[in-house]
N, C-alpha and C positions, 0 to 999 in steps of 0.2 A: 831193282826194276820196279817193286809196287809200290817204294819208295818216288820215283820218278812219273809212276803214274798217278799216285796220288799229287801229288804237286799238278800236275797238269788238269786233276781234275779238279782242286781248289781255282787253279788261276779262271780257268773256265769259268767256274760257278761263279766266281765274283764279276765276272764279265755278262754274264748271259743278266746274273738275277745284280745289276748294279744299285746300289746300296740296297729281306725275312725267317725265323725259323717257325715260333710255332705263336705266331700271330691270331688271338683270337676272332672267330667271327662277327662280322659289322655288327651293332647295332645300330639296324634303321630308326631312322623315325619313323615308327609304323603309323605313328599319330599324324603325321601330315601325307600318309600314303593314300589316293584314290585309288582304292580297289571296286572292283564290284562282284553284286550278287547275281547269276546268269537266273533267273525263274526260268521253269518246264516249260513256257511258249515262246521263249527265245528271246523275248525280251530281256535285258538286264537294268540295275540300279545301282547307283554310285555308294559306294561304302565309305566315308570316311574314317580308317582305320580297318582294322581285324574285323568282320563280325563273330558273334560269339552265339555259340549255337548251348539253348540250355533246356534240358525237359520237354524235348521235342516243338522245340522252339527256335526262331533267328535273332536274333536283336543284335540292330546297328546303326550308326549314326548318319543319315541322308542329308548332305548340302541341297539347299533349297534356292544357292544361288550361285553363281560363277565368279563373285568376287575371292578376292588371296584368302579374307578369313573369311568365310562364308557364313550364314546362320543354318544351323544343325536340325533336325528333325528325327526324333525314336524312333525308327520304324519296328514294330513285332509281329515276323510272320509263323505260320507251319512250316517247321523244314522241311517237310515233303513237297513244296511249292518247288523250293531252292532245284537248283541242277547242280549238285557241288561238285559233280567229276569238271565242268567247265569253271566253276567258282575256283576252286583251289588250284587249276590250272594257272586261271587267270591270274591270280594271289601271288603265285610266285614268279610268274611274268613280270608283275608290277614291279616285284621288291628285289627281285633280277636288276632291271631297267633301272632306280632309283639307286640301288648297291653299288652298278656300275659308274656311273656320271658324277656319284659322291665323294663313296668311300676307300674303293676299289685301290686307287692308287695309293694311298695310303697304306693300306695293309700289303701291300707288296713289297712296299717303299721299308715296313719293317719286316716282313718276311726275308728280304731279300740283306739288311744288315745282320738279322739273328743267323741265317746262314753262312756267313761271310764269319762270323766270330766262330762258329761251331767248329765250321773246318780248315779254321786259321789253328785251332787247339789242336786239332787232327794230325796236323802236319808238324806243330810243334811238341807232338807226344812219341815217345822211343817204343811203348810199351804194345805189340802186335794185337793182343788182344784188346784192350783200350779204345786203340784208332780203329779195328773192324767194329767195336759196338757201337761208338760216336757213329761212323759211318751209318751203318744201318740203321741209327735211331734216326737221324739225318734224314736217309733215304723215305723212311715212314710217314713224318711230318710232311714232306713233299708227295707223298702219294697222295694225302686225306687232303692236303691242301683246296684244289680245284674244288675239288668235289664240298665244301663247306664256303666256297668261295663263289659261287655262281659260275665258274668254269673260266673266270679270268685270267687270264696270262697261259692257258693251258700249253700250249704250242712249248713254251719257252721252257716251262716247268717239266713240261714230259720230255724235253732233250736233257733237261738236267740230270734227273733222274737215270737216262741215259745211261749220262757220263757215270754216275756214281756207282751203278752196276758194276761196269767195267774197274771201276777202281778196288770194289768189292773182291769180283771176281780176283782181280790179283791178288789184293789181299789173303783173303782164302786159299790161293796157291801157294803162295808163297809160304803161308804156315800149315801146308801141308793139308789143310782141312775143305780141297777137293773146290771145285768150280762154284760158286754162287746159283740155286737154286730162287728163280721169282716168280716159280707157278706160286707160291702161296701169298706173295704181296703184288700183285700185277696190277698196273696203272689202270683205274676203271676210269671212263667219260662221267661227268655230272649226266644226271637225269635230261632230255632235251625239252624245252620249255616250246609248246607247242601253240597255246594260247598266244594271238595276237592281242597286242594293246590298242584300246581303242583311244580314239582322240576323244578332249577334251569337248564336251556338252558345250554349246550355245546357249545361248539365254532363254531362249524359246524350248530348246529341246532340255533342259531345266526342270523348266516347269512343267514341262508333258510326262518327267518322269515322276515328279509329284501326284501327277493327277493317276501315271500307274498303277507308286505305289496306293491312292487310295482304293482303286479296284481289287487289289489282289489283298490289302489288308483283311481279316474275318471277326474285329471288332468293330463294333460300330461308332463307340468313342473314337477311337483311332484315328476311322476313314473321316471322319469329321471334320477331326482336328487338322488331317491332311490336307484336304478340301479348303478349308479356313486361309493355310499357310499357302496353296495356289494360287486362291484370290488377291491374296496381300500381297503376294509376289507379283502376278498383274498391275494389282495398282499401283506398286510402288517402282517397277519397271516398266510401262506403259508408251514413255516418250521412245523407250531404246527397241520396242518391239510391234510390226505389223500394226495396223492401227487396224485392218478387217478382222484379223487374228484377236485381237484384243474385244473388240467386240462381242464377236462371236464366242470366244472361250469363255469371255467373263459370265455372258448371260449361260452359258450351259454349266459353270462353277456353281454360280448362282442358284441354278435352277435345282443340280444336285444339291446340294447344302441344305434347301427349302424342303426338299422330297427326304433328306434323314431325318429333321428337323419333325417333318410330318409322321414319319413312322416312330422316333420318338417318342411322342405323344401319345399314338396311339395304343403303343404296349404299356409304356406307362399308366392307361386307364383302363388297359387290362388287365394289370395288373394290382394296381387297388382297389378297381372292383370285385377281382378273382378273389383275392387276399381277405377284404369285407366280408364277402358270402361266404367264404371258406370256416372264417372265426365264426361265424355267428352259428353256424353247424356244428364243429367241432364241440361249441360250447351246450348244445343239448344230444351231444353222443351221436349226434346223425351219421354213421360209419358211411350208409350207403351213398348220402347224400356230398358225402365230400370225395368220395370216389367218382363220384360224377360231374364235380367239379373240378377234377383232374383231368378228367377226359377231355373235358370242355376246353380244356387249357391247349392241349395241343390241336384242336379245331380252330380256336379259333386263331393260332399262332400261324395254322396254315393259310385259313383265310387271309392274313397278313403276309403272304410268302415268307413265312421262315426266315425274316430278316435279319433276327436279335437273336440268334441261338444261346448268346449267354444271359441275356434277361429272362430266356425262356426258361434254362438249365436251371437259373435261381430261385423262379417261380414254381419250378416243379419244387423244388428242394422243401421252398415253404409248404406247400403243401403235402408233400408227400409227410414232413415235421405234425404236420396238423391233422392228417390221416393219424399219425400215430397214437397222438394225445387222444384223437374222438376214440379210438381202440380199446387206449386203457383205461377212458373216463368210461365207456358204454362198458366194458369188466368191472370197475367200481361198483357201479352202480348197478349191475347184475345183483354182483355180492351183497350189497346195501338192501336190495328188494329182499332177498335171501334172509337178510337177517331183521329185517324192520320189526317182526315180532320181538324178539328180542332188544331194541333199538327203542318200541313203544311201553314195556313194560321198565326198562329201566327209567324214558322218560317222566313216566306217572311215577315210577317210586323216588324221583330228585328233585321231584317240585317241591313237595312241602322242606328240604333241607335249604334248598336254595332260598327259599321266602325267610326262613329262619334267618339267615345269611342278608338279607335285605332289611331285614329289623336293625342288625347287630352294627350296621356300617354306621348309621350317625356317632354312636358312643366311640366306636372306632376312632373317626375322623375327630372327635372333640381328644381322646389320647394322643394319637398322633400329631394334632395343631398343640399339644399343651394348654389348651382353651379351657380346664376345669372337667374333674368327670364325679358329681355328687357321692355319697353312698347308695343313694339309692340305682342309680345309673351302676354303678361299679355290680351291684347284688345282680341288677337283671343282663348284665352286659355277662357276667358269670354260669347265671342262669340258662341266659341264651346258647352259650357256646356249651355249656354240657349237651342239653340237647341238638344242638347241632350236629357233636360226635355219636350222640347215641343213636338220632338216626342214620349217619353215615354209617357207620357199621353194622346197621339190618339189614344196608344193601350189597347185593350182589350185583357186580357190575361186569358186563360182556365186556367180554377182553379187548373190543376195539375202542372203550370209552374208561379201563383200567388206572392208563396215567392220569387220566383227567379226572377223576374221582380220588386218586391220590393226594392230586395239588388239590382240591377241595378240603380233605382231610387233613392237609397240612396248616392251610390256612385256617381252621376252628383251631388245632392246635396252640397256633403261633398266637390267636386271638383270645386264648385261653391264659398264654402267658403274658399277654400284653396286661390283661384286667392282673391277672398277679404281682406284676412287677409295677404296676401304677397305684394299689393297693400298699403295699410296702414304701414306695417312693412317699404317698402322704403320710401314713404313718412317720417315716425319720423326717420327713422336710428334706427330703435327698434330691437335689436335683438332678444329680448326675443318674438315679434311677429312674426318675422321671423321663429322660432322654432315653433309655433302654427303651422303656415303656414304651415313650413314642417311634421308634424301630421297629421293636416287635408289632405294632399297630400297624404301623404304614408296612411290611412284610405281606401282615393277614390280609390286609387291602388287595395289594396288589397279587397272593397268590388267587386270593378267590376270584378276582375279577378274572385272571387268567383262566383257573379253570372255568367258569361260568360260559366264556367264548368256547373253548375249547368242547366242551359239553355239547352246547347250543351246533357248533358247525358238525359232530358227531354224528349227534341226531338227525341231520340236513340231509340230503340224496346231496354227494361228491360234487365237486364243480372242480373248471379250470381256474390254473390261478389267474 
């Protein structure tokens, strides 16, 4: 008997579902899908494709014309503009609508052979338990079906299913293992797509959605750009559209474009003159005075209506940067005033080593170039560099000028062995000591010129770089 019903309900099923089992879901072309974005004042805007919501942000791609391939436009709004409980309504509306007219029959078309083969096996298997799990895996594929399918062929699929209970059911009698229970897999309806699809924009209402998107945009790059891409739509659509319409939109495109154009400008020389006064404060520690040139920033940003919020946001940014610097140059140089006694006595007792040091460079430089250095030259270039170190070492130097009285002490050193090794180089006729010589010379050169900077800015009250 469940023998005989299962046949009846294979022959069925290949009747109902003629030439699927577990057929995966379409993939749309999402990329040629017009969707749209619904914005909070009811307006909507054409999406071509998915938009992609990132960082409390939208970004999506707006046709800017009603030809087959149209030209694209970025649009980036706030997703708090978006109304997405109507967006994503709509979204599956579209790809509903697109799903069905495309692909639809196709995935039935193999739905309906995968099932034809499953319980061809069904029928041709002896084995009781075998044929009830094919069945009910059968059964399962056909419940999830609709429901991943936009609710296609629903009607035809929920009798199938039907049938297959019933074949179940016997089954299950018949081996004794009691009536088919389907509280727990029970044929659910796809979700109902509630959102209507709207027709297809005009050429005129196109470019009015252009001009939307640029009101609702909150960059001002953006809205510009948008603005730009409406007027060139105008003109390059002009014969196909209104000739009052054309007129009149153009001069008010126009008219907007010329009025961001103008507030550009305007923050723009607000913003290098802010930027001007703000350095030139910073750089004599005026704390109070670039605090007031913050303030000033958002006066006069309001004087301007608050157009540029992000020119604004960056110009704070600089400044509040340049706040910080005048902070820790007006702490420097607290410190600096603090220590200047200290800062004045080290500089009186580094003069006369550093003058030493200004003797000592010509014979230096004649080591260094290989250009000849006399004996007599060699005795005072020896002479020079001992005292050099002997008065470096009377000194005690404030720990903020420490390294730099170090590389001083380096350089007498190294200056020390330049004359030694230039000495010994004449004596053998060595040239290859000779080139030591001039090493160590050009070493001494360059440590002492470094500490002498280093010293000299020390001494100096702090500056920005």
């Amino acid at each position: 008997m469940a023998r005989r019903a299962l046949t009846a309900a294979v022959v069925s099923a290949v009747l109902l579902l003629a030439p699927g089992l577990r057929a995966a879901p379409a993939e749309d072309d999402e990329s040629a899908t017009l969707l749209r974005v619904f914005l909070r004042d009811g307006t909507s805007l054409v999406s071509y494709g998915e938009p992609a919501r990132v960082g409390g942000r939208v970004v999506f791609s707006m046709p800017t014309a009603v030809t087959p391939n149209p030209p694209l436009h970025l649009v980036d709004l706030p997703d708090d503009r978006v109304d997405w409980d109507r967006t994503n309504r709509y979204s599956t509306a579209a790809r509903a609508s697109q799903y069905l007219k495309g692909q639809a029959e196709l995935d039935y078309a193999a739905l309906s052979s995968q099932l034809a083969e499953a319980l061809n096996e069904v029928a041709s298997t002896t084995n009781q338990t075998e044929r009830l799990a094919i069945v009910e895996r059968v059964r399962a594929s056909l419940i999830e079906w609709p429901q991943n399918h936009y609710g296609y062929r629903q009607a035809e699929v929920r009798q199938m299913v039907g049938m297959l209970d019933e074949a179940i059911a016997d089954l299950r009698a018949s081996s004794g293992a009691g009536r088919f229970d389907i509280s727990l897999a029970a044929f659910a309806d796809p979700p109902d797509v509630s959102e209507p699809l709207l027709p297809s924009l005009t050429l005129q209402q196109s470019i009015e959605q252009v001009l939307n998107a640029a009101r609702m945009v909150d960059r001002s790059a953006e809205r510009t750009s948008l603005l730009a891409a409406a007027l060139g739509a105008i003109d390059r659509d002009a014969s196909a559209l209104p000739t009052d319409w054309v007129v009149s939109k153009r001069a008010e495109v126009q008219s907007a474009i010329n009025f961001e154009l103008k507030i550009d400008e305007s923050y723009r020389n607000m913003t290098a003159g802010m930027l001007k006064q703000v350095d030139r404060r910073a750089r004599v520690a005026d704390v109070r005075g670039v605090e007031r040139l913050l303030a000033r920033v958002q006066a006069q940003d309001a004087q301007l209506g608050g157009r540029r919020p992000e020119v604004v946001a960056a110009l704070v940014a600089a400044v509040e940067e340049k706040l910080d610097a005048a902070r820790r140059l007006r702490l420097a140089r607290d410190r600096w005033e603090l220590r200047l006694p200290a800062f004045t006595a080290y500089g009186t007792a580094i003069r006369a080593p550093m003058a030493v040091f200004d003797r000592l460079r010509p014979s230096l430089e004649d080591i260094k170039s290989l250009s000849g250095s006399s004996p007599a030259a060699l005795a005072a270039l020896q002479d020079g560099t001992l005292q050099l170190l002997t008065l470096m070492s009377a000194i005690n130097p404030p720990e903020e000028l420490a390294a730099a009285h170090a590389l001083m002490v380096s350089a007498a050193q190294m200056a020390a062995n330049a004359v030694s090794v230039r000495r010994e180089a004449a004596l053998a006729n060595d040239m290859s000591r000779a080139w030591n010589a001039s090493s160590a010379a050009a070493g001494a050169l360059m440590l002492g010129a470094r500490a002498h900077e280093d010293i000299l800015t020390k001494l100096r009250p702090p500056q920005l770089p």
